[in-house]
C-alpha positions as CSV (number, residue, x, y, z in Angstrom):
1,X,-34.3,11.8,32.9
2,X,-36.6,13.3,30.0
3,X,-40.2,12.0,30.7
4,X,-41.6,10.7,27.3
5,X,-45.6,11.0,26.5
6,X,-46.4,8.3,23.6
7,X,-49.2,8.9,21.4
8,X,-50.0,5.3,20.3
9,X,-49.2,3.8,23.2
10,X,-50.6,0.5,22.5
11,X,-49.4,0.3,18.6
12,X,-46.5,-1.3,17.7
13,X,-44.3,1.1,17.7
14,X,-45.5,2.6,20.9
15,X,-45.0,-0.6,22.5
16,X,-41.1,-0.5,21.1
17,X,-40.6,2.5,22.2
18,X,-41.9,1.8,25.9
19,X,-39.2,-1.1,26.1
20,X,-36.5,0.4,25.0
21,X,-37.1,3.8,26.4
22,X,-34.9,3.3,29.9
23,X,-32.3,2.0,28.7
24,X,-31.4,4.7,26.6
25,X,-31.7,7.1,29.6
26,X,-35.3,8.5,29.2
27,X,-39.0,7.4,31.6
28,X,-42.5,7.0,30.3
29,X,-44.9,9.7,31.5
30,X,-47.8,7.9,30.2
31,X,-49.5,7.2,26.5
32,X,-52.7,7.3,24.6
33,X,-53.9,4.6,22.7
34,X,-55.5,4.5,19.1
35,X,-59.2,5.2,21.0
36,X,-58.0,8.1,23.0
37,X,-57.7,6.5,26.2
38,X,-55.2,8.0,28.3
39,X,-52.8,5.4,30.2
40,X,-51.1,6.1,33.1
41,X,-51.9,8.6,35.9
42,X,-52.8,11.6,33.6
43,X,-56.7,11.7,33.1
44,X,-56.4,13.4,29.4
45,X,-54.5,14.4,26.2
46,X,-53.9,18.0,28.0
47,X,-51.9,17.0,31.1
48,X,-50.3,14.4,29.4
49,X,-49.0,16.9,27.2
50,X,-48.0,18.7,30.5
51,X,-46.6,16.0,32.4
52,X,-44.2,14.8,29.7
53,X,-40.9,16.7,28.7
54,X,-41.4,15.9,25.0
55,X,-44.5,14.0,23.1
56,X,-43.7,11.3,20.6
57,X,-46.4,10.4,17.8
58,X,-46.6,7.4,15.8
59,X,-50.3,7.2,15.2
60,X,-52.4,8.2,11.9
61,X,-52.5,11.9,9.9
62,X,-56.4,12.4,11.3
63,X,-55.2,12.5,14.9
64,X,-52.2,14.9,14.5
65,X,-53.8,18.6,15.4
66,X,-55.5,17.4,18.0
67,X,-51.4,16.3,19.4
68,X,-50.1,19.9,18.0
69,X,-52.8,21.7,19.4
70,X,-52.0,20.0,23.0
71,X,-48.1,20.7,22.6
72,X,-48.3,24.1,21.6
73,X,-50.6,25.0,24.9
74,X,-48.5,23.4,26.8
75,X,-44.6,24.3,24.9
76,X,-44.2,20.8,25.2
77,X,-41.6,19.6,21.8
78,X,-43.0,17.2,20.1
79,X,-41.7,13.9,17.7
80,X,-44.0,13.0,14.8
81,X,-43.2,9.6,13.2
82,X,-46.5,9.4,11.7
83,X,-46.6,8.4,7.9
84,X,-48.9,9.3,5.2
85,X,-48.8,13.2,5.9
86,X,-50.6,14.9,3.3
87,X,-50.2,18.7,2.3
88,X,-52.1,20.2,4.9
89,X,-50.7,18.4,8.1
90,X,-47.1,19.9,6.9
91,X,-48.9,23.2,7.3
92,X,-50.2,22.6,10.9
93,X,-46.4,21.1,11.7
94,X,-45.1,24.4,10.5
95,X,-47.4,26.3,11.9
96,X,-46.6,24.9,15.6
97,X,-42.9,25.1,14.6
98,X,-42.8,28.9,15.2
99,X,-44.0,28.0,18.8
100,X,-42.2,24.9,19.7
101,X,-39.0,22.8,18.8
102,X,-40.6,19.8,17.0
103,X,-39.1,16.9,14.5
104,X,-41.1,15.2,11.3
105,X,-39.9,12.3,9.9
106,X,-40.8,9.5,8.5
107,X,-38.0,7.3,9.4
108,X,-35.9,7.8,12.5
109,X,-33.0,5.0,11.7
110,X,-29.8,5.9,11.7
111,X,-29.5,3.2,8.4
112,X,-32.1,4.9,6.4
113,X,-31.2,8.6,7.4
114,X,-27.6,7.1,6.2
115,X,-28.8,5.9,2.8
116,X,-30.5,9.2,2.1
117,X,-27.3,10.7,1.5
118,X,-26.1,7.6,-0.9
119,X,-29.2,8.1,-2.9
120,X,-28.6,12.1,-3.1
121,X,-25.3,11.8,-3.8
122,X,-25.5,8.7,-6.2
123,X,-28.5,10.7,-8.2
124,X,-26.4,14.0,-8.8
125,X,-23.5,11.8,-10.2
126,X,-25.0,9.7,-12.1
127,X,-27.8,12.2,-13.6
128,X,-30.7,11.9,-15.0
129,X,-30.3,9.3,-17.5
130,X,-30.2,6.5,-15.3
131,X,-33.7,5.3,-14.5
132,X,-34.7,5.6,-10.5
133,X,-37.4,2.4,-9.3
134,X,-38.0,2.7,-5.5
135,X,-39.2,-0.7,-4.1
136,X,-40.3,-1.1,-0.4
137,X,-42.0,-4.0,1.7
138,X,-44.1,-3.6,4.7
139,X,-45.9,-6.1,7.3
140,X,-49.5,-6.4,6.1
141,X,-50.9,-4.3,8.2
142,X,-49.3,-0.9,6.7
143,X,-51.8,1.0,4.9
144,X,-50.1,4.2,3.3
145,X,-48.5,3.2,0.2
146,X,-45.7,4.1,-0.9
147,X,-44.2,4.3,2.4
148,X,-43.4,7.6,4.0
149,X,-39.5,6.2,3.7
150,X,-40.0,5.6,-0.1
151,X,-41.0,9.0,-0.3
152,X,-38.1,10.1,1.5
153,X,-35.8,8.5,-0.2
154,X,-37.3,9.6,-3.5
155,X,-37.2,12.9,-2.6
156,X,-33.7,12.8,-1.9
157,X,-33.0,11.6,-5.4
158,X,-34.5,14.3,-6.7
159,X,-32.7,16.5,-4.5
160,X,-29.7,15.0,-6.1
161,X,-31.3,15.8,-9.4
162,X,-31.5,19.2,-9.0
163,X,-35.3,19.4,-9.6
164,X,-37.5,21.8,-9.2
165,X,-38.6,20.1,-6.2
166,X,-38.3,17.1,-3.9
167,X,-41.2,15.6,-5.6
168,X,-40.7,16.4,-8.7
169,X,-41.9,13.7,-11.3
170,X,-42.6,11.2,-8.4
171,X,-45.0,8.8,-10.2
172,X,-47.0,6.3,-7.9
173,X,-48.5,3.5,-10.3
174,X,-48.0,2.8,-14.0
175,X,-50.4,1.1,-14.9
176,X,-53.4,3.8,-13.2
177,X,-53.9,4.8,-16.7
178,X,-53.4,1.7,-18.4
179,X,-49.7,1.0,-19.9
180,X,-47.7,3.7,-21.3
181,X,-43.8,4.2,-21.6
182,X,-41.4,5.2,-18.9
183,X,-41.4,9.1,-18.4
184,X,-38.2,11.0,-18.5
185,X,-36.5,11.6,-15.3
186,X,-39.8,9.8,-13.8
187,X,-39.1,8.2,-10.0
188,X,-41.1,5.2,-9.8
189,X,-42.5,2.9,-6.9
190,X,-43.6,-0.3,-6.1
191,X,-45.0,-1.2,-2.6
192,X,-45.3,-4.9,-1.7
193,X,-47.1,-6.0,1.7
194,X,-47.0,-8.8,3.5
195,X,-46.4,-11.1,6.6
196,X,-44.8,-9.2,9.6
197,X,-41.6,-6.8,7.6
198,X,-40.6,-3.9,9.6
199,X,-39.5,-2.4,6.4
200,X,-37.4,-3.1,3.5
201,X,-36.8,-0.1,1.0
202,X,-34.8,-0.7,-2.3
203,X,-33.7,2.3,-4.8
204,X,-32.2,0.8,-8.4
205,X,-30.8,3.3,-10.7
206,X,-30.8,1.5,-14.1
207,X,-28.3,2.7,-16.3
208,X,-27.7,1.0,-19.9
209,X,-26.3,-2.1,-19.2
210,X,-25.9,-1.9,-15.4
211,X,-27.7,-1.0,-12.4
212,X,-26.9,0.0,-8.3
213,X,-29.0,-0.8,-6.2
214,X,-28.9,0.8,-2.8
215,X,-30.8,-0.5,0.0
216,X,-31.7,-0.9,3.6
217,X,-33.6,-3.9,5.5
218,X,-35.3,-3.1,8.9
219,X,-34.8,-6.5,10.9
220,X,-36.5,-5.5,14.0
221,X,-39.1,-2.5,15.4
222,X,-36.5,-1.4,17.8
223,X,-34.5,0.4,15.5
224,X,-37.2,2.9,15.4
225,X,-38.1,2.9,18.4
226,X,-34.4,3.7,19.6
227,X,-33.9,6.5,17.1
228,X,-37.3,8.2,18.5
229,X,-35.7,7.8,22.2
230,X,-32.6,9.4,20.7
231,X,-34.9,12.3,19.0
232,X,-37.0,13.1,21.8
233,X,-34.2,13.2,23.9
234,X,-32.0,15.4,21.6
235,X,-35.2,17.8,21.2
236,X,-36.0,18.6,25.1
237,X,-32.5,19.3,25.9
238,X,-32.1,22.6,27.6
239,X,-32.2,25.7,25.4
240,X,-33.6,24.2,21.9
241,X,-35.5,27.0,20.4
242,X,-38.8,26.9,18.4
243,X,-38.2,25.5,14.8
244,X,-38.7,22.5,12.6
245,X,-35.9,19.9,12.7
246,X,-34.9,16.6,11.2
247,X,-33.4,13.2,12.3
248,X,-30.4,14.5,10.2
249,X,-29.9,17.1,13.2
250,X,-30.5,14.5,15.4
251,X,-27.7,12.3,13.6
252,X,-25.1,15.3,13.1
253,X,-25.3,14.4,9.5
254,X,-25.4,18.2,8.6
């Protein structure tokens, strides 16, 4: 069975993905937890790496090259769940993508990777004079705002769009600047947070005099957690070469 390494061992999701990880035909090599503390029989962040067939991270954007630099040594693939990914860490993934099979994403249900599509397709058909609002909810402990599945979702739309690209006109607060008038083909998000949500995400296209709203409510951790087990296993089958993939090639959704 594929040996799994968890970065985040202890965190929520690493904790999911521990209990759901055998029955979905895959073993725990061992973890790290949010300290750097290696758990299980592997004394550090290098045999780890080594032990396990593929590394799963769900952890925070500071501690990610540290986990590519330990992959790439070791052409171990690699899972990144992590949210908040700025500009630079999307450079580092590429970077190690030319060395190792690797996925980034920042949702691994098959609902949300699903709704994607809706929202792409709903956005080129309905164009850009119907408005786009992105509304998610998270448990109150989530500190990136919007949520990396906002963002997703949002980038889809503008896929849809057409525009120049997938984060074209995404605007993250009205009222920053004090109030001012909707912007033209503007996507816009709320982020609400609160009590113990896995995640709730929302899109409304506002047309005059209707609106579709298409949305998806995560009603339990293991959702995630199962679709990281089904990624990490998909990504140290036999023969998958270097390169940068998604949960949509995970999915067969392409």
């Amino acid at each position: 069975m594929t040996a799994i390494g968890i970065l985040g061992v202890t965190g929520r999701m690493g904790r999911a993905i521990d209990s759901v990880a055998q029955g979905l035909g895959a073993t725990i090599a061992g973890g790290i937890d949010r300290d750097g503390t290696v758990i299980g029989d592997h004394p550090d962040l290098a045999s780890l790496a080594a032990a396990a067939d593929v590394l799963v991270d769900f952890t925070a954007p500071d501690a990610l090259a540290a986990y590519l630099d330990a992959a790439v040594a070791t052409k171990t693939p690699i899972v990144i769940g992590t949210t908040g990914l700025q500009p630079q860490h999307h450079a580092l993934i590429d970077a190690a993508a030319a060395n190792i099979p690797l996925i980034q994403t920042y949702n691994t249900s098959l609902g949300v990777n699903l709704l994607r599509g809706l929202v792409e397709e709903a956005a080129r058909r309905l164009g850009p004079d119907w408005d786009i609002d992105i509304v998610e909810m998270h448990h109150r402990d989530k500190l990136d705002t919007p949520s990396g599945t906002a963002l997703l979702l949002g980038a889809s739309a503008n896929i849809g769009r057409d525009a120049a690209s997938d984060t074209a006109l995404n605007r993250f607060d009205r009222m920053q600047e004090g109030p001012h008038p909707r912007e033209e083909g503007g996507i816009y998000y709320a982020s609400l947070r609160g009590g113990s949500v896995a995640g709730d995400h929302m899109v409304i296209f506002a047309g005059d005099g209707e609106r579709i709203e298409l949305g998806h409510r995560a009603e339990s951790r293991a959702i995630f957690a199962k679709g990281a087990v089904k990624a990490a296993l998909w990504l140290g089958e036999a023969g998958r070469t270097a390169g940068r993939y998604t949960m949509a090639d995970v999915l067969g959704l392409k």
